[in-house]
N, C-alpha and C positions, 0 to 999 in steps of 0.2 A: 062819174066816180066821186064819192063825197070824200073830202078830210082824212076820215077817222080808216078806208079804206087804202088809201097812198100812201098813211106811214105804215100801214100794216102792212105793204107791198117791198118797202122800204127798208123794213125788218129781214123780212123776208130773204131781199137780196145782201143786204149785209151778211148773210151767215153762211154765203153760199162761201165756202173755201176754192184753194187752187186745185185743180184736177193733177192728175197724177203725171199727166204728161206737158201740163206746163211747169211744173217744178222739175219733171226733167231736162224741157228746153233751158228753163235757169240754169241749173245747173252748168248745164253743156256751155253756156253763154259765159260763163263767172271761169268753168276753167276755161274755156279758148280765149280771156282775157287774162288768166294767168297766164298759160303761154307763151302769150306775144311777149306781156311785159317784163316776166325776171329774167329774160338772158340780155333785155336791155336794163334792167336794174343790173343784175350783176356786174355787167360792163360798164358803169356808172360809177359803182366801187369799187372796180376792178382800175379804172382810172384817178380814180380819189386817191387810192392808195398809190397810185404810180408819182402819182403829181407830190403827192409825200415824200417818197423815195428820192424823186429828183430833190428836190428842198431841203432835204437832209445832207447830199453832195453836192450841192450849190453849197450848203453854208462852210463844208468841209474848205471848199474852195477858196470861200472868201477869209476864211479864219488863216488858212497858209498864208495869204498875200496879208494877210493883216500881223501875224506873227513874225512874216520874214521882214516887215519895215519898222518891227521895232526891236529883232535878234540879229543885226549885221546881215540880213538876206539869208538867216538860214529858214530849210524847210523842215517843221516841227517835227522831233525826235528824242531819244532819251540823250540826256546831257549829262549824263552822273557819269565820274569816272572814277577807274582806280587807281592807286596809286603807290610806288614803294614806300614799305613798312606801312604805319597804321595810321598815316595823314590822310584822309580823304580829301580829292578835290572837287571843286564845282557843284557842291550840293551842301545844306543845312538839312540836318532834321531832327524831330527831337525823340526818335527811338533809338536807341543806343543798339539795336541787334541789327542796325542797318549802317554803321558807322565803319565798318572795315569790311567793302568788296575786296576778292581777290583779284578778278581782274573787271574789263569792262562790258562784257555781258551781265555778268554777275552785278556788276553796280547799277547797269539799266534794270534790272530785276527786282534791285531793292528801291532801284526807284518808281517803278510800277508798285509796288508791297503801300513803299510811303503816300502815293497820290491816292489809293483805294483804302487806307486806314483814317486818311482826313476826308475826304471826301465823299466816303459811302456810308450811309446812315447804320448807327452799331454793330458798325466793323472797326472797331479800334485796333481788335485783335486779329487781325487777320493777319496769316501764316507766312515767313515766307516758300515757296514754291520748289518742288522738285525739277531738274533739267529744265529749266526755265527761259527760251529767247523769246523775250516779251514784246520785241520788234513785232512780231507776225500780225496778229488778233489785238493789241492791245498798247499800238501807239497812240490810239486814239485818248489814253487815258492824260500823257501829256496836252493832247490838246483843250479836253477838257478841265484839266488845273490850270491852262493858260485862260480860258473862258469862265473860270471860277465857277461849273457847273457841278453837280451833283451826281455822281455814281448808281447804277445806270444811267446815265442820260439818252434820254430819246431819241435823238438827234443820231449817234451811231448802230439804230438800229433798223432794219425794213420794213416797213409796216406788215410786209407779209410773212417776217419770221415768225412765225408762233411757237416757234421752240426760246427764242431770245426772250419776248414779250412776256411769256411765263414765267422763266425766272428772273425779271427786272419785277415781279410783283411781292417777292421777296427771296433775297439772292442766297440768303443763308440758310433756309427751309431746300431753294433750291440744290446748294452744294451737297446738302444731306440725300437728297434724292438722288443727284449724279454719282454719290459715294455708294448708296448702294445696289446701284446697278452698276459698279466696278468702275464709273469714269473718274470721279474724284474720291481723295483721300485727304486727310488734314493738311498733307503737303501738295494739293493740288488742288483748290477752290476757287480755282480763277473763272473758268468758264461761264458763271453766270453775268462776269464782268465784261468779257468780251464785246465782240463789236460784229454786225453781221455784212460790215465792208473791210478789206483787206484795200493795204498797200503795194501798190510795186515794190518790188524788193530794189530797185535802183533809187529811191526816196532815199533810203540812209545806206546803201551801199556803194562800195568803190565801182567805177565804169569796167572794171578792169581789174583779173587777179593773177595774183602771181602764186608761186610754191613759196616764196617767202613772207608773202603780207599775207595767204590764209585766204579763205574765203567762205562763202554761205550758198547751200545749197538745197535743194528740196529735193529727200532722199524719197516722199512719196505724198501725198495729196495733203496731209499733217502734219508730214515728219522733215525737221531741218537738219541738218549738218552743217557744224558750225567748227572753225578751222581756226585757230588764231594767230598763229603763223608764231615768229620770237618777236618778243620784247614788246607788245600790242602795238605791234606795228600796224596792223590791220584792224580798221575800228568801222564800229558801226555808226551810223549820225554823220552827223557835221557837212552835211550837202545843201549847198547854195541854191537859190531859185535860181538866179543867173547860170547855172549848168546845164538847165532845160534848153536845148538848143529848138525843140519843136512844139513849142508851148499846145498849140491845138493836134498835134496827132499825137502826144505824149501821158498817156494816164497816169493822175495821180492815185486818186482811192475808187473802186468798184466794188460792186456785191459779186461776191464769191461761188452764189448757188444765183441760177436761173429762177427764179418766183414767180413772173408775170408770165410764162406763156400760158398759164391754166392746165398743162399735163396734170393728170389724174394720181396721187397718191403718192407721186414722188417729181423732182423740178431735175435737171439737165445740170450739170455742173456747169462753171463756163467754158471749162477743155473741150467738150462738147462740141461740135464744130455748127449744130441748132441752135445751143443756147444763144439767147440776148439777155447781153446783161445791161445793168445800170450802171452808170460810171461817169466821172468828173476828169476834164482835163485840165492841163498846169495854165490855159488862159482862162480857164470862168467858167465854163461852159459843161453843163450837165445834161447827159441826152444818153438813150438807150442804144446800145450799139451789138453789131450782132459777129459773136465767132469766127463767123465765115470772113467777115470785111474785116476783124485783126489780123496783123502780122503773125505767123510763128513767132514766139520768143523762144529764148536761149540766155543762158549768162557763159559768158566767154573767158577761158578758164588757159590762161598762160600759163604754162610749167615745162620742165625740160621734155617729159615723156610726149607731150604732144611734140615740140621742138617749133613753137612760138605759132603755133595753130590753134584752131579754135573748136573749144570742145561743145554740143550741144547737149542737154541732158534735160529729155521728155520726163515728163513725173507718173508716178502709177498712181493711179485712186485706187482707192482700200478706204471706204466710208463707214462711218462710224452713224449709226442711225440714231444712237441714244441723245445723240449732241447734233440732229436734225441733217447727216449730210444723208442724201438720197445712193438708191440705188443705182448702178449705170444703168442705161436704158436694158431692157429685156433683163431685169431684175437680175442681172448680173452683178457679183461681190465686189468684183476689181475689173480695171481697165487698165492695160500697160502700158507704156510707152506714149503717152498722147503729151504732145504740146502743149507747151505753158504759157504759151498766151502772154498776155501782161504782168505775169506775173515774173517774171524773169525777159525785160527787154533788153532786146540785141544791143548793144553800144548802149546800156546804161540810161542816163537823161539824156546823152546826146544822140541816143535813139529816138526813133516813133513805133508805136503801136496799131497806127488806121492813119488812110490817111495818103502820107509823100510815099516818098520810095521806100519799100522795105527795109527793115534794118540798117538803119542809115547808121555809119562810123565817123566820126568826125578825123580817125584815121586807120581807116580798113587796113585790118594786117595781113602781109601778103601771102597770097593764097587763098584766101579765104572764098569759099563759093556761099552765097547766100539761100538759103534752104527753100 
């Protein structure tokens, strides 16, 4: 075969294309490699983001113990109070419609108003708030004026909120959106500020209530009742890290909705007795902890009608889906009476949540059976 016959053979076999059933084996080949690979991609950024989630309640962790050694050992909370006639105490600011709380919910209120009018980018103006206990969603706002961060900050939110993450892209585009789907109104624009970890409500509240110092309660998955008793005898704030009697069974801050288990369309709340949440305790330590190994909580409610017994009081979910809280499982509205977890622990700080002995009392009142 001369030369001039080899490249013409050569031609030839260059032009031959793929048959019809080798580009179906490609095919087949390219998806049975998609396949395998994205439910281990998935899982990849399904841990990226967890390891996020931890990191953001690691830093909550370190910022308390950083806060309480240079506030006299307290653990961060609103510090604004009120005071008779129209002196304010414990607070400076330079808006004058936040200068006379009537009492000291009302001053932590206007102290959340003050820390998101300097702090979040033109929001100068921003309102103060209708029935407003700002303890809940949004102590996190003291801690970041202690951290001198920027409203929304990252840091209080899940990587896997994507109802939060939205409106941190801009909060004031977002209030207009919550406004008209009926959740906010010019005296309720908070929610884009929020936070998508909750505190225990033993962080700024008393161990222990009475009928005369008032108390705080959760009349349903959103809804608080708040009591004030006479003369603000009963206050919110002002709790010591030194009151943590179980530093590692006792949660400070957790996320609130279940986000990591991958459920399809909606996540487990944490009353849930499935869910796993994310959570930081009062020694350092940020790890994913599941329902079933928390304690029941309870806040323990002395008043004559019990007659120095101890009341429990389950919360109902009634979720609000436009502000991201899921359906109960079997796309149910509501759930009744379900346990609150850490969110109300038994004996206060000198409880535990996972962990020692249930519901530890540092002085169990008598009669008390443990639930």
């Amino acid at each position: 075969m001369d030369f001039a016959s080899i490249i013409h053979a050569l031609r030839r076999s260059n032009r031959r294309g793929f048959t019809l059933i080798e580009l179906l084996v490609v095919i087949a080949i390219i998806a049975l490699l998609v396949a395998i690979l994205l439910p281990a991609l998935g899982e990849a950024r399904g841990s990226a983001k967890q390891a996020i989630n931890i990191n953001n309640l690691n830093q909550y962790c370190t910022a308390t113990h950083s806060y309480a050694s240079e506030f006299q050992d307290r653990i961060w909370a609103f510090t604004w109070r009120a005071a008779a006639g129209a002196t304010p105490r414990n607070f400076r600011t330079q808006f004058n419609d936040l200068l006379n709380p009537a009492e000291d919910v009302q001053a932590a209120h206007y102290q959340a108003v003050d820390i998101i009018r300097r702090r979040a980018p033109n929001h100068e103006n921003f309102p103060t708030q209708d029935n407003w206990i700002p303890h809940i969603l949004y102590s996190h706002l003291v801690l970041i004026d202690y951290l001198g961060g920027r409203i929304p900050e990252p840091i209080v939110r899940s990587p896997n909120d994507t109802f939060r993450a939205a409106w941190a892209e801009n909060p004031i585009a977002a209030a207009g959106q919550l406004a008209a789907n009926g959740i906010a109104s010019p005296g309720n624009f908070r929610w884009p500020y929020s936070s998508s970890y909750t505190l225990s409500l033993a962080t700024f509240t008393p161990d222990k209530f009475t009928s005369a110092s008032g108390y705080l309660q959760s009349v349903s998955w959103n809804t608080f009742q708040y009591s004030a008793g006479t003369n603000n005898a009963y206050r919110l704030g002002n709790r010591r890290l030194s009151d943590v009697q179980f530093p590692a069974q006792k949660i400070h801050a957790y996320e609130y909705i279940d986000r990591i288990s991958g459920r399809p369309t909606r996540y487990v709340p944490y009353i849930h007795g499935s869910a796993r949440i994310s959570s930081t305790s009062f020694d350092g330590h940020a790890k994913v902890i599941k329902s079933l190994d928390m304690h029941r909580g309870g806040y323990t409610l002395f008043n004559a009608s019990a007659q120095g017994g101890v009341q429990l009081a389950p919360i109902d979910y009634t979720p609000n889906t436009v502000i991201g809280d899921p359906l109960w499982l079997g796309n149910s509205a509501d759930a009744n009476g379900r346990p609150p977890f850490a969110r109300h622990t038994i004996g206060g700080l000198k409880g535990t949540d996972h962990g020692a002995a249930r519901g530890v009392f540092a002085n169990p009142p008598s009669g008390y059976t443990f639930p």
